[in-house]
Backbone bond lengths (Angstrom), bond angles and torsions (degrees), N, CA, C in turn:
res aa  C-N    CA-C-N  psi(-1)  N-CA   C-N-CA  omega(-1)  CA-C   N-CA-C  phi
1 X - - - 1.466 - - 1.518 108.26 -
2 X 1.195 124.61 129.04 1.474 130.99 175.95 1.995 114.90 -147.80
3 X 1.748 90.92 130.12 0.818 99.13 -173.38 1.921 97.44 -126.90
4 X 1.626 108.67 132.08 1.597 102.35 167.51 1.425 93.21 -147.93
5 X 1.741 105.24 -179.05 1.319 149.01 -168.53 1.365 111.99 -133.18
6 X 1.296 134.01 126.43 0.833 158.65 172.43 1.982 115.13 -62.36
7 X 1.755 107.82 122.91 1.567 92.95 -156.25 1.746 141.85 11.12
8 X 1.401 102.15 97.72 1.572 118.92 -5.97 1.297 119.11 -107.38
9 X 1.307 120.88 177.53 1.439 108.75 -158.27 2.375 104.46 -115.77
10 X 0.991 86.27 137.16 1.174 92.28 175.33 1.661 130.75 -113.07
11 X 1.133 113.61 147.40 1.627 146.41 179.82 1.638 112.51 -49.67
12 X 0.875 143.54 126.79 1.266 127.58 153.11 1.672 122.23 -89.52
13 X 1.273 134.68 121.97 1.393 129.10 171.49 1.539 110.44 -145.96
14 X 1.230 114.43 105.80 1.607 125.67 175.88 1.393 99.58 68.53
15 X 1.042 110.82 41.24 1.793 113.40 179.55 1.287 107.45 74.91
16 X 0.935 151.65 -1.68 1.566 137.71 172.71 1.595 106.55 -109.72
17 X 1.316 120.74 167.49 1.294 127.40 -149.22 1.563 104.51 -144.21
18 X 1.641 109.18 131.75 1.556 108.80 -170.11 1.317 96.91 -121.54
19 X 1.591 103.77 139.08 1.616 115.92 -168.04 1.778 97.04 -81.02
20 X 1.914 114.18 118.01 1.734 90.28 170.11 1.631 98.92 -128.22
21 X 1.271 101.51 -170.71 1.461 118.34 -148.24 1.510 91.72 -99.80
22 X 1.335 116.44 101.21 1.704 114.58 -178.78 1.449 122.76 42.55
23 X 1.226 116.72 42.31 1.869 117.26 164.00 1.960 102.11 -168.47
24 X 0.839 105.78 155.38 0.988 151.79 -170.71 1.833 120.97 -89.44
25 X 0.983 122.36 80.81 1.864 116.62 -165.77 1.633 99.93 -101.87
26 X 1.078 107.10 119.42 1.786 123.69 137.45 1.420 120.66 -30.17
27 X 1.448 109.50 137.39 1.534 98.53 178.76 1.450 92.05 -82.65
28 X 1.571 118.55 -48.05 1.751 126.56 -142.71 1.984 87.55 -100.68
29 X 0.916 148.62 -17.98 1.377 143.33 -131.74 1.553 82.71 -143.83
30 X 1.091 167.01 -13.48 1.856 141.76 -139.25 1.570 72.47 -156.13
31 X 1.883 108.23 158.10 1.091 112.69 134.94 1.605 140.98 -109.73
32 X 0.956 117.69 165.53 1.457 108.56 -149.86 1.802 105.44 -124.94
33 X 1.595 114.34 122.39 1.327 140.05 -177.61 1.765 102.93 -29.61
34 X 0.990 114.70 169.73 1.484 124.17 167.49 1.317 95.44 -84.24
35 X 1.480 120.06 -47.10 1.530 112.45 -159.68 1.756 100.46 -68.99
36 X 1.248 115.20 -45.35 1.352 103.94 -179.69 1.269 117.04 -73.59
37 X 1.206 128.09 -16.46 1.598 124.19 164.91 1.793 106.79 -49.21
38 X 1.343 77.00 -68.50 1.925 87.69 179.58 1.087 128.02 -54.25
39 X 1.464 118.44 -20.14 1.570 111.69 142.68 1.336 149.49 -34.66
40 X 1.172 95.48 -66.21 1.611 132.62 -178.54 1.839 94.37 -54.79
41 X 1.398 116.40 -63.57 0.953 120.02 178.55 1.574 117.47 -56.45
42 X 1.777 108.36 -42.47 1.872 88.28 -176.50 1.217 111.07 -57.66
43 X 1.657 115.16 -43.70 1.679 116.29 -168.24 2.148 100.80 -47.43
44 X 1.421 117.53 -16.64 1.476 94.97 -173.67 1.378 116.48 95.79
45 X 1.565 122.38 1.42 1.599 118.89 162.78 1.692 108.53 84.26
46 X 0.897 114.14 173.96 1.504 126.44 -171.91 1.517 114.35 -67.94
47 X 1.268 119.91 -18.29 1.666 102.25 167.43 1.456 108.96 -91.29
48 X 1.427 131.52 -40.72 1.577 132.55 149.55 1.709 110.56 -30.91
49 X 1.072 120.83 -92.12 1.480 103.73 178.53 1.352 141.66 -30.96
50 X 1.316 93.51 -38.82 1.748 112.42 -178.22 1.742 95.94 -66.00
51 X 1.333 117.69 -54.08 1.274 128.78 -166.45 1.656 115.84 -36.45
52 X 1.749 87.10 -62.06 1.771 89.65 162.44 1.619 141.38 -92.87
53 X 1.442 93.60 4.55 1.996 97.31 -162.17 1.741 81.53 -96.26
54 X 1.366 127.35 -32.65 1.466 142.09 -179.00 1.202 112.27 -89.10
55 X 1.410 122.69 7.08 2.123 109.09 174.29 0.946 106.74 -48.31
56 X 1.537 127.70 -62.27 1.528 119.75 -129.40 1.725 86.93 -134.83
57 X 1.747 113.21 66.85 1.491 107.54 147.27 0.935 133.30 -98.03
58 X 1.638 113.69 116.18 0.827 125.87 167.85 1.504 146.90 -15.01
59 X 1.565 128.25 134.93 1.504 95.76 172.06 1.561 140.51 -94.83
60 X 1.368 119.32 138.87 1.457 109.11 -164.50 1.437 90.17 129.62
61 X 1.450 117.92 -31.52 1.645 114.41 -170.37 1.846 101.43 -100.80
62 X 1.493 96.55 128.77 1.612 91.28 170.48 1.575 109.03 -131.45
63 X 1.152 103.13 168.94 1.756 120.18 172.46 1.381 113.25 -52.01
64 X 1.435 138.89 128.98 1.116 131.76 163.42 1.687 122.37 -55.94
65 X 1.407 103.64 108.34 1.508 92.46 172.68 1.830 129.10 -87.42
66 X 1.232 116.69 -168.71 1.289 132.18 -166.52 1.818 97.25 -57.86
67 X 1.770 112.64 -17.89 1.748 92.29 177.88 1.288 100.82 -113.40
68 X 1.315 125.01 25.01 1.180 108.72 -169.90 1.298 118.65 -93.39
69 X 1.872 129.00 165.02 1.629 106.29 -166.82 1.323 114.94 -96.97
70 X 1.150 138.40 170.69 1.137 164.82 172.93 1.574 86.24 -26.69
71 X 1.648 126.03 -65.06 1.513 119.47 -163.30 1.130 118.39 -63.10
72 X 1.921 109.09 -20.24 1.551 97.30 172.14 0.987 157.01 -80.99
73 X 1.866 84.74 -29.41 1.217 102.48 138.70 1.421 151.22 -34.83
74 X 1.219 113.90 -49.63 1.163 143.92 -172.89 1.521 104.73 -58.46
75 X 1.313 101.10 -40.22 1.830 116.27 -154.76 1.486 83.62 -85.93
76 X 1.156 125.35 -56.58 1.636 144.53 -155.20 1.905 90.42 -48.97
77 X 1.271 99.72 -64.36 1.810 114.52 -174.12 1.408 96.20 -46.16
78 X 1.532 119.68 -66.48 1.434 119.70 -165.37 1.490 121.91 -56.90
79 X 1.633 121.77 -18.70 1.403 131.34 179.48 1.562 102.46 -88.00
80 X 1.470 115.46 -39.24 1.357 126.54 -170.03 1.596 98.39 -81.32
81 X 0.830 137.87 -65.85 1.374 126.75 -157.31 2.134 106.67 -99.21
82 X 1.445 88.60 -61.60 1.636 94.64 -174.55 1.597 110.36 -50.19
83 X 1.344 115.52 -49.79 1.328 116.36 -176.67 1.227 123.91 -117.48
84 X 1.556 119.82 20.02 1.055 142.85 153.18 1.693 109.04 45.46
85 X 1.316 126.09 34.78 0.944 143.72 152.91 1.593 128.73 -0.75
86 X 1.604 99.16 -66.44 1.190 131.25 -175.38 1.377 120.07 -88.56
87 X 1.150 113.41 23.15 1.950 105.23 -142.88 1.620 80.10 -135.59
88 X 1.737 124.43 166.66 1.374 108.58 176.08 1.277 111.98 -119.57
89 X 1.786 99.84 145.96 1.672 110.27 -142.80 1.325 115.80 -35.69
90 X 1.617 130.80 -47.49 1.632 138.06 -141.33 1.687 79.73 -81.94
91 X 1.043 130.73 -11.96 1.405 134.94 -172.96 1.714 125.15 -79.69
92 X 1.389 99.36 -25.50 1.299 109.24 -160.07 1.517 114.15 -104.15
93 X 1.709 90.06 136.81 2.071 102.78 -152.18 1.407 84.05 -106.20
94 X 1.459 114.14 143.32 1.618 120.74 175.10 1.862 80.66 -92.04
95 X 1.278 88.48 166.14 1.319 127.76 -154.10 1.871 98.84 -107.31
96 X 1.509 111.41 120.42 1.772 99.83 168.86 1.285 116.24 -147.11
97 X 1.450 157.50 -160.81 0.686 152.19 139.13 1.611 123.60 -69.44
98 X 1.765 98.59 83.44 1.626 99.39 -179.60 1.900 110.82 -118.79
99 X 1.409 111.30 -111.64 1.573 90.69 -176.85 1.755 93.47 -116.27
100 X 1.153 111.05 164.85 1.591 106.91 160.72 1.075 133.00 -35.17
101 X 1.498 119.72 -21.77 1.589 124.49 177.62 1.178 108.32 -91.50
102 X 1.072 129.80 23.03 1.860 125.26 -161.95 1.930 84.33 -80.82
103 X 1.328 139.38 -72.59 1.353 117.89 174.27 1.380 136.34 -26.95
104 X 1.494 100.72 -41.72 1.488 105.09 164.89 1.695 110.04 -43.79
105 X 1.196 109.10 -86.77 1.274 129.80 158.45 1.696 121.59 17.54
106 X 1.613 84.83 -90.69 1.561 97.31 169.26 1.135 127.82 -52.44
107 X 1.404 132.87 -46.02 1.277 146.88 163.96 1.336 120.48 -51.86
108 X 1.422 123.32 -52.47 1.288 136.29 -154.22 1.680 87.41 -91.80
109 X 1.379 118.33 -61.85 1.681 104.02 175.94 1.203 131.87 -49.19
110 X 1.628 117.92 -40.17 1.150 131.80 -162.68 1.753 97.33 -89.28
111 X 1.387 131.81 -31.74 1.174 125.90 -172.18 1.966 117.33 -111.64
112 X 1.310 96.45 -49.33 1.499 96.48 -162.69 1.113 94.62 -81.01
113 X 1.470 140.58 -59.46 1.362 146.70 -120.33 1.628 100.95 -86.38
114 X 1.474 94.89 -30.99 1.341 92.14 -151.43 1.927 94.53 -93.14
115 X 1.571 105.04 -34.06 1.511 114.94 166.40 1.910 101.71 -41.02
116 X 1.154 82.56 -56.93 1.843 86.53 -152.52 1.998 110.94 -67.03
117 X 1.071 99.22 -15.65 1.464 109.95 171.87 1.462 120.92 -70.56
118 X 1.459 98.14 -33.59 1.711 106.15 -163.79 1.520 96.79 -90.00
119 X 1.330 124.31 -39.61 1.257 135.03 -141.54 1.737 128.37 -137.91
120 X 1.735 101.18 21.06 1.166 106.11 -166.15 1.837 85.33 -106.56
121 X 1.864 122.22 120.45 1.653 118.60 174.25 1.897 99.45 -91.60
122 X 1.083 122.16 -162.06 1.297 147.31 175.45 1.597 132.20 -145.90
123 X 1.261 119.56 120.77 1.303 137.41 -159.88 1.596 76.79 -80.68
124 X 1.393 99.18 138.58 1.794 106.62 172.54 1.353 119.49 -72.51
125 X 1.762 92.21 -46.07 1.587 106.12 -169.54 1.603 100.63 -71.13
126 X 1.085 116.05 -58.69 1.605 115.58 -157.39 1.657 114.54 -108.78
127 X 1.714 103.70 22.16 1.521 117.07 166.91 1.715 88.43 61.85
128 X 1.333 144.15 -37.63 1.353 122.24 -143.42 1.602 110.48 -62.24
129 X 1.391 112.62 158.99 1.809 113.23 -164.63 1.570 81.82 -112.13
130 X 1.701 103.46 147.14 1.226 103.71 165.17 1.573 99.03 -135.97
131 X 1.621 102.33 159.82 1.457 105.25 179.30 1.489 115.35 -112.40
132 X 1.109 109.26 0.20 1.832 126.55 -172.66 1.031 117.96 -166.72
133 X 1.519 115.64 -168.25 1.454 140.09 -167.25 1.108 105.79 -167.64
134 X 1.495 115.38 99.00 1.627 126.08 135.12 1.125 155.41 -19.28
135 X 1.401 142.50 60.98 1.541 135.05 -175.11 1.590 92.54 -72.06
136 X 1.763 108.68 128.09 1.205 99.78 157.38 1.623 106.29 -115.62
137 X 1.293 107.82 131.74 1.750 105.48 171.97 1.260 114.82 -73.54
138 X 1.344 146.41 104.53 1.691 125.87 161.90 1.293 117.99 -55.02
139 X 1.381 155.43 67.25 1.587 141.95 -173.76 1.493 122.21 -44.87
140 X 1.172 97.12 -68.40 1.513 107.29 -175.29 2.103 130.05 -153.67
141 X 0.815 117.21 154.67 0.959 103.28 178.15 1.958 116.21 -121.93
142 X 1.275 135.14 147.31 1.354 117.62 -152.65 1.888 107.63 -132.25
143 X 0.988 142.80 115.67 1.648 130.81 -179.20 1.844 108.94 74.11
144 X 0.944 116.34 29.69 1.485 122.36 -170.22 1.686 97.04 -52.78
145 X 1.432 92.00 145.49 1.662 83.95 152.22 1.714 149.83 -41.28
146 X 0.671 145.58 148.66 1.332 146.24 151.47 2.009 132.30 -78.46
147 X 1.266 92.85 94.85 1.612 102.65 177.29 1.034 118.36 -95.80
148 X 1.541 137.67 -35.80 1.389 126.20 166.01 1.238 135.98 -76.38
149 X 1.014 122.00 -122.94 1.332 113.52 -179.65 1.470 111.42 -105.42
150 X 1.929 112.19 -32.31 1.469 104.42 157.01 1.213 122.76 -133.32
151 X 1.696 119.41 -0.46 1.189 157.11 162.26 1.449 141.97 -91.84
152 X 1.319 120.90 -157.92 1.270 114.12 144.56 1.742 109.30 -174.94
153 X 1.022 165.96 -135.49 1.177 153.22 -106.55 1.535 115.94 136.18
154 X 1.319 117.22 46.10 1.264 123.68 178.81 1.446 136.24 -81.46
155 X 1.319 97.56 136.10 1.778 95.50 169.55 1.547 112.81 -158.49
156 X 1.326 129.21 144.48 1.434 148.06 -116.80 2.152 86.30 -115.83
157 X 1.568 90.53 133.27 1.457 93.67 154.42 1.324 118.04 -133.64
158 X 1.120 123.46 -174.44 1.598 126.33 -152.03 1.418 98.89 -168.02
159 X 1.573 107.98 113.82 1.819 109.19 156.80 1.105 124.46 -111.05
160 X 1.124 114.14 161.52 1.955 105.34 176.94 1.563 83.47 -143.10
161 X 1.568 118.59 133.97 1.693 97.18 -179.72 1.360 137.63 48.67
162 X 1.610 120.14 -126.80 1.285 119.67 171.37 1.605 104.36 -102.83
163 X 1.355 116.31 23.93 1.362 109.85 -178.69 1.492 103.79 -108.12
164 X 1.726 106.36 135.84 1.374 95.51 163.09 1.602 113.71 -138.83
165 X 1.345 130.13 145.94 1.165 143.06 179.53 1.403 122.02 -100.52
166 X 1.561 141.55 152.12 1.093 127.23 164.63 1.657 125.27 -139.04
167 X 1.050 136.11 174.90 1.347 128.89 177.88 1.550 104.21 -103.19
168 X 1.184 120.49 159.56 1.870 135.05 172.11 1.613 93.66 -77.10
169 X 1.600 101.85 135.64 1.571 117.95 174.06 1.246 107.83 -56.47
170 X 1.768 104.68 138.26 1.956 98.34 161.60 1.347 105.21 -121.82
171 X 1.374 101.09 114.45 1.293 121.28 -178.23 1.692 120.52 -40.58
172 X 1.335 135.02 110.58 1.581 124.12 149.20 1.647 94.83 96.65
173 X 1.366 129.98 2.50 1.479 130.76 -149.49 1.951 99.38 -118.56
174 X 1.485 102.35 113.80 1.646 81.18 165.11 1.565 103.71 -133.51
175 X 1.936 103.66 55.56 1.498 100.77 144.30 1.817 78.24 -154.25
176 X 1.034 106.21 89.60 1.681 114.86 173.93 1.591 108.78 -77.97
177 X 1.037 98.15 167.27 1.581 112.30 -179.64 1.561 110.57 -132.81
178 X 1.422 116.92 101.20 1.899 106.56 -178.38 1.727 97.22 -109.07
179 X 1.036 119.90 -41.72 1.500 97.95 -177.81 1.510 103.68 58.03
180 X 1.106 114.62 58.77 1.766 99.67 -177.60 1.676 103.04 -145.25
181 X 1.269 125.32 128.43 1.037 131.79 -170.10 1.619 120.76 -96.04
182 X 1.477 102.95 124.26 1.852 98.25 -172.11 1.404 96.85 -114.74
183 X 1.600 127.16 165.45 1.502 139.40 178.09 1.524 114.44 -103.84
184 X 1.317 137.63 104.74 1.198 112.66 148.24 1.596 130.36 -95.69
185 X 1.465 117.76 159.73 1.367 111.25 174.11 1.452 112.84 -82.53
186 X 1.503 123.38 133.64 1.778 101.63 172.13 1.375 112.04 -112.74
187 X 1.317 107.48 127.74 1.215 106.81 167.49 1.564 137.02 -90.74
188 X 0.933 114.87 166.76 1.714 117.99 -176.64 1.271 125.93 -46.64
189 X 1.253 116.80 -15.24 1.415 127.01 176.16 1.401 106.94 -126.50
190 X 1.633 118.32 53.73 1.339 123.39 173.30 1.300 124.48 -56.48
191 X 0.968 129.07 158.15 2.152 142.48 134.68 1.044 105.45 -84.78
192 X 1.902 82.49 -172.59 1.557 105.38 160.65 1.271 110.47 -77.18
193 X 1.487 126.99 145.06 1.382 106.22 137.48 1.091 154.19 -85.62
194 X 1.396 134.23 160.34 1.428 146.80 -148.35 1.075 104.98 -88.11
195 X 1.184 139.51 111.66 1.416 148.53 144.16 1.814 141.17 -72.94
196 X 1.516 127.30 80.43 0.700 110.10 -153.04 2.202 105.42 -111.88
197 X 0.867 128.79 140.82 1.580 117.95 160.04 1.223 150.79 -99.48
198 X 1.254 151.03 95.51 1.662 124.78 -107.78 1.790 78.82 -148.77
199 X 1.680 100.58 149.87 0.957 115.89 170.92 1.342 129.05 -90.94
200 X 1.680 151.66 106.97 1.381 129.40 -133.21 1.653 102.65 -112.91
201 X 1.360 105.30 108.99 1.633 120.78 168.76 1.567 137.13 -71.31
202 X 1.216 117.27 120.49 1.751 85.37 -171.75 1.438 99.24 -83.10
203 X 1.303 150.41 -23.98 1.307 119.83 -153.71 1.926 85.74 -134.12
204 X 0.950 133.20 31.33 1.516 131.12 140.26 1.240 126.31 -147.13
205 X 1.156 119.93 -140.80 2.107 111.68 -166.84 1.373 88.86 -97.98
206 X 1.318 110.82 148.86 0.963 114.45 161.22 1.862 144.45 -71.56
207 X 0.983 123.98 141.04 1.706 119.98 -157.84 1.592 94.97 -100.98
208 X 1.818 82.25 144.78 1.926 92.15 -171.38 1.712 90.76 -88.21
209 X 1.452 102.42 171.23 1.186 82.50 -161.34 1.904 68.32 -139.29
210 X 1.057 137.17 15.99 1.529 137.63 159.62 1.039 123.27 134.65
211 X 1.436 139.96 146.05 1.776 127.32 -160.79 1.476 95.00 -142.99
212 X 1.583 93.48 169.98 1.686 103.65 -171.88 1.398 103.35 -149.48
213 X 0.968 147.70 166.61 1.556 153.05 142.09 1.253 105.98 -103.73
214 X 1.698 93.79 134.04 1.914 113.30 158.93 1.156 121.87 -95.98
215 X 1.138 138.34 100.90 1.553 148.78 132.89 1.586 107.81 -4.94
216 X 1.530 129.97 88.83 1.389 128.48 -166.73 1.476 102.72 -102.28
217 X 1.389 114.35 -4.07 1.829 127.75 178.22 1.566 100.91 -68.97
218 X 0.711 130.12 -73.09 1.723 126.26 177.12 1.210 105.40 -32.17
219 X 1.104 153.64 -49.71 1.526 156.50 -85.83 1.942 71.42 -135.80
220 X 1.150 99.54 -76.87 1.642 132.25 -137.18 1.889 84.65 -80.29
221 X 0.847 141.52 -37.59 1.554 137.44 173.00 1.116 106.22 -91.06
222 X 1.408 160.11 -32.17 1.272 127.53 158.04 1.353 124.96 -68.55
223 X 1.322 126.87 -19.62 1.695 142.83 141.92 1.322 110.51 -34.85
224 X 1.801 118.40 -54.81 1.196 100.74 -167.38 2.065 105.89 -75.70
225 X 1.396 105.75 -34.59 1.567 117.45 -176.03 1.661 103.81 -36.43
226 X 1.558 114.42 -34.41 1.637 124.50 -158.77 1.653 121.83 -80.68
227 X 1.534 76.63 -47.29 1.604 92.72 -173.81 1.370 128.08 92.51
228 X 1.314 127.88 -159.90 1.391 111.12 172.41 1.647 104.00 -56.08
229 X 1.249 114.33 144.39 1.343 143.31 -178.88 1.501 109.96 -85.43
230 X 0.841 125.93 -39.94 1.485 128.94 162.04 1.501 120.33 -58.53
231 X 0.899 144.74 -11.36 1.366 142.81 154.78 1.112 114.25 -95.57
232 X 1.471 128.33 28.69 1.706 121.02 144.47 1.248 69.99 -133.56
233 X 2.086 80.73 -176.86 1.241 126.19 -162.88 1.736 88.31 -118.34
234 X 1.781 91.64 177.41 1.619 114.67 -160.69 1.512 101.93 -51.65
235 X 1.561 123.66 133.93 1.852 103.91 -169.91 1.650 77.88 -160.68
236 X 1.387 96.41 168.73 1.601 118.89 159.64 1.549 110.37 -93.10
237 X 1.157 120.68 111.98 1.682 127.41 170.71 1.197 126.82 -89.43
238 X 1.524 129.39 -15.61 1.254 144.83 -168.04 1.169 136.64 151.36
239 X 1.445 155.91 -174.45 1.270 141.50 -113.59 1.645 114.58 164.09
240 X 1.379 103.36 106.01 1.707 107.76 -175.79 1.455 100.28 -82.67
241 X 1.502 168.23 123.77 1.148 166.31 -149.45 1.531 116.87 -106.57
242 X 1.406 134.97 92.16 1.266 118.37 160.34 1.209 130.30 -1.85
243 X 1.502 133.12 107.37 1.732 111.84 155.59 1.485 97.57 -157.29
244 X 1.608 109.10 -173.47 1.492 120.64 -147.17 1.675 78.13 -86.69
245 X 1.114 130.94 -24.03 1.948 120.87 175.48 1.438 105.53 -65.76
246 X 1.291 142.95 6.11 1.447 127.08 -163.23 1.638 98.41 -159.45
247 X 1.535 124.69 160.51 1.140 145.93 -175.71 1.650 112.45 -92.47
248 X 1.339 134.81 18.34 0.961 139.63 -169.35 2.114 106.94 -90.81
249 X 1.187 106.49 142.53 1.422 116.71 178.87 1.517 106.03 -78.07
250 X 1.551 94.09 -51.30 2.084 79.09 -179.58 2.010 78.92 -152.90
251 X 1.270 107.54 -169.55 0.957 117.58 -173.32 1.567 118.99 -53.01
252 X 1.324 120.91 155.64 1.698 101.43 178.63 1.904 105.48 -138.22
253 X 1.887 91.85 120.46 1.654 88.43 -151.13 1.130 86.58 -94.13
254 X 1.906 114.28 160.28 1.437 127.89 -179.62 1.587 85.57 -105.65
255 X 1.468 96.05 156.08 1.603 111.47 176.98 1.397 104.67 -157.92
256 X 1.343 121.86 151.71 1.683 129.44 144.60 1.158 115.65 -79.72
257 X 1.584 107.81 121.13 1.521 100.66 174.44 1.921 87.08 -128.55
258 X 1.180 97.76 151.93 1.514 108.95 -179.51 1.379 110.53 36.87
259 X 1.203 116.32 38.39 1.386 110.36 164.69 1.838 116.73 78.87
260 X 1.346 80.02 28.75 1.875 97.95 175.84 1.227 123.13 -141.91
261 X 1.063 120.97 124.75 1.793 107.49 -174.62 1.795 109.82 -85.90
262 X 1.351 100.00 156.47 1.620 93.92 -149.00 1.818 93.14 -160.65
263 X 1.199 97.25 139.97 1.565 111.18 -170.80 1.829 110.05 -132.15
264 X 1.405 113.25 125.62 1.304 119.42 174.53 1.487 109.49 -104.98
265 X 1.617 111.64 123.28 1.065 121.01 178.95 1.167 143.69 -99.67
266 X 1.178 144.41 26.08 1.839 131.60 -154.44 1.486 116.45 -57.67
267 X 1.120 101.90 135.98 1.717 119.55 -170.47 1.913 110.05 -106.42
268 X 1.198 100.39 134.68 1.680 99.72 171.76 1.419 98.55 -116.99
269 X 1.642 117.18 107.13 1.674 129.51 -162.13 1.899 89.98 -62.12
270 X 0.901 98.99 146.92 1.768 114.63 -170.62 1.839 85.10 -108.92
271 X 1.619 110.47 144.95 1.373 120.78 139.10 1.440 99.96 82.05
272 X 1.551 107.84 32.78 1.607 126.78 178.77 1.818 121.29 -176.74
273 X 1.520 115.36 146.52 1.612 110.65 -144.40 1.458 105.14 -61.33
274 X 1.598 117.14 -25.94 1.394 120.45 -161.93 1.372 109.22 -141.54
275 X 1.442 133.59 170.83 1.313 139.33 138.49 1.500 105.83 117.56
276 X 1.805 101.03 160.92 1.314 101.62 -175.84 1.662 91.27 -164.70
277 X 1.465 87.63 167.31 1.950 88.60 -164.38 1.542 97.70 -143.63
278 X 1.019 120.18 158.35 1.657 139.72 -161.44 1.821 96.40 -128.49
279 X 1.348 100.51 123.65 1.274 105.64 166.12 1.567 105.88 -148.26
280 X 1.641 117.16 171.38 1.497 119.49 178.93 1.736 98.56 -134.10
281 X 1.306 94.86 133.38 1.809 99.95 159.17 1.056 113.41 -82.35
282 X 1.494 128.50 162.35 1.398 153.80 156.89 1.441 116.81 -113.55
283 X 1.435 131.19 105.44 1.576 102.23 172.16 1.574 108.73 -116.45
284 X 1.457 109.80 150.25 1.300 130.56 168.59 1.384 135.24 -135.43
285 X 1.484 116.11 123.36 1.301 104.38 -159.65 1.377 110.57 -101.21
286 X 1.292 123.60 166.84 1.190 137.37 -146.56 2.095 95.65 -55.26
287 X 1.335 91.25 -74.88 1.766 89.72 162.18 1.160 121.11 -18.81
288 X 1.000 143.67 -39.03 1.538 142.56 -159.38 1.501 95.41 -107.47
């Protein structure tokens, strides 16, 4: 699948797009540089990119879909990437004839390098580096499955790595309400996290009752793009994107509100007949 724009023209790979110097690369057909591999990858992959080149779309403006033509495409790339339209201003790299890594570049200077320098501590015992701290809210959960006989007994876990968190059982309930807030640490070499919902038995194993993964890259790169959060006011910062790769109900927008960056989530539990669960991020970085 390939999609470009004309000066300059861009790549398609897992949905994100690499600026190159007069040609045109194949994802499945061309082979592709280390340096431009390693691009693609610093920016963080297609929900990272999307997160920031997609904050602030507009309404009236939509995504080109599966019928759409060639020109809308076309136009869509050139607002999204060439003229960066959508992207927020202090953010936006003019475009020239430099090397294939020039995305790397911009991104990786302007976001990671400079994040991860100021703000990366060290676990004594187990060396691991972290760059934040996680509040996750559990809110609610809605149509849950059924494990007992007319119910079930749910409560929510959460991994990040070797860390895992959990929620207190709600008895007999399959649209519970926990409202209960857990911490993870994130470290520098994050995932997604693991989302799992389990039904709690006293006298056998307990039954999952459906799981999801969160995409914490969106969240955590338009955070880092901002900076301290306290020197703006209430705004939209970025944007995790619905699609058939992820468990999301509709889009899930990041914002500062009171001087916190903060993510609303709805989940459609994967790998079970029913249910869906509401949660909110918090992020904080080690600095703070």
């Amino acid at each position: 699948m390939l999609w470009y724009a004309q000066k300059p023209r861009y790549t398609y790979l897992k949905g994100a797009y690499l600026d190159q110097e007069e040609k045109v690369l194949s994802v499945t057909l061309d082979e592709w540089s280390d340096d431009e591999i390693d691009a693609m990858i610093e920016v963080g992959g297609n929900s990272s990119a999307n997160s920031i080149y997609e904050a602030f779309l507009p309404e009236g403006v939509s995504k080109p879909g599966p019928d759409s033509s060639h020109e809308e495409r076309k136009r869509f790339i050139r607002l999204k990437y060439e003229l960066q339209e959508f992207l927020k201003p202090s953010l936006r790299i003019t475009s020239g004839k430099s090397s294939s890594s020039s995305l790397k570049s911009s991104f990786s200077t302007k976001l990671f390098n400079s994040f991860r320098n100021s703000s990366v501590s060290q676990n004594s015992e187990g060396m691991v580096e972290f760059i934040g701290l996680l509040k996750v809210k559990v809110k609610k959960g809605t149509n849950l499955a059924i494990r007992d006989m007319m119910s079930s007994d749910p409560y929510v876990v959460l991994t990040l790595g070797k860390q895992t968190v959990r929620t207190t059982v709600r008895k007999s309930n399959l649209n519970p309400v926990w409202n209960e807030e857990l911490m993870l640490s994130v470290p520098e070499d994050f995932g997604a996290i693991k989302l799992s919902v389990f039904d709690h038995d006293t006298f056998s194993a307990d039954d999952i009752m459906g799981e999801a993964e969160i995409d914490i890259q969106p969240l955590i790169t338009s955070a880092m793009a901002f900076g301290d959060p306290e020197m703006f006011g209430n705004m939209q910062i970025g944007k995790w994107l619905k699609s058939n790769d992820n468990a999301l109900v509709d889009d899930s927008i990041i914002n500062i509100f009171d001087g916190k960056v903060k993510q609303e989530i709805s989940l459609k539990l994967q790998n079970v007949e029913s249910g869906e669960l509401e949660i909110e991020l918090e992020w904080k970085p080690v600095d703070q």
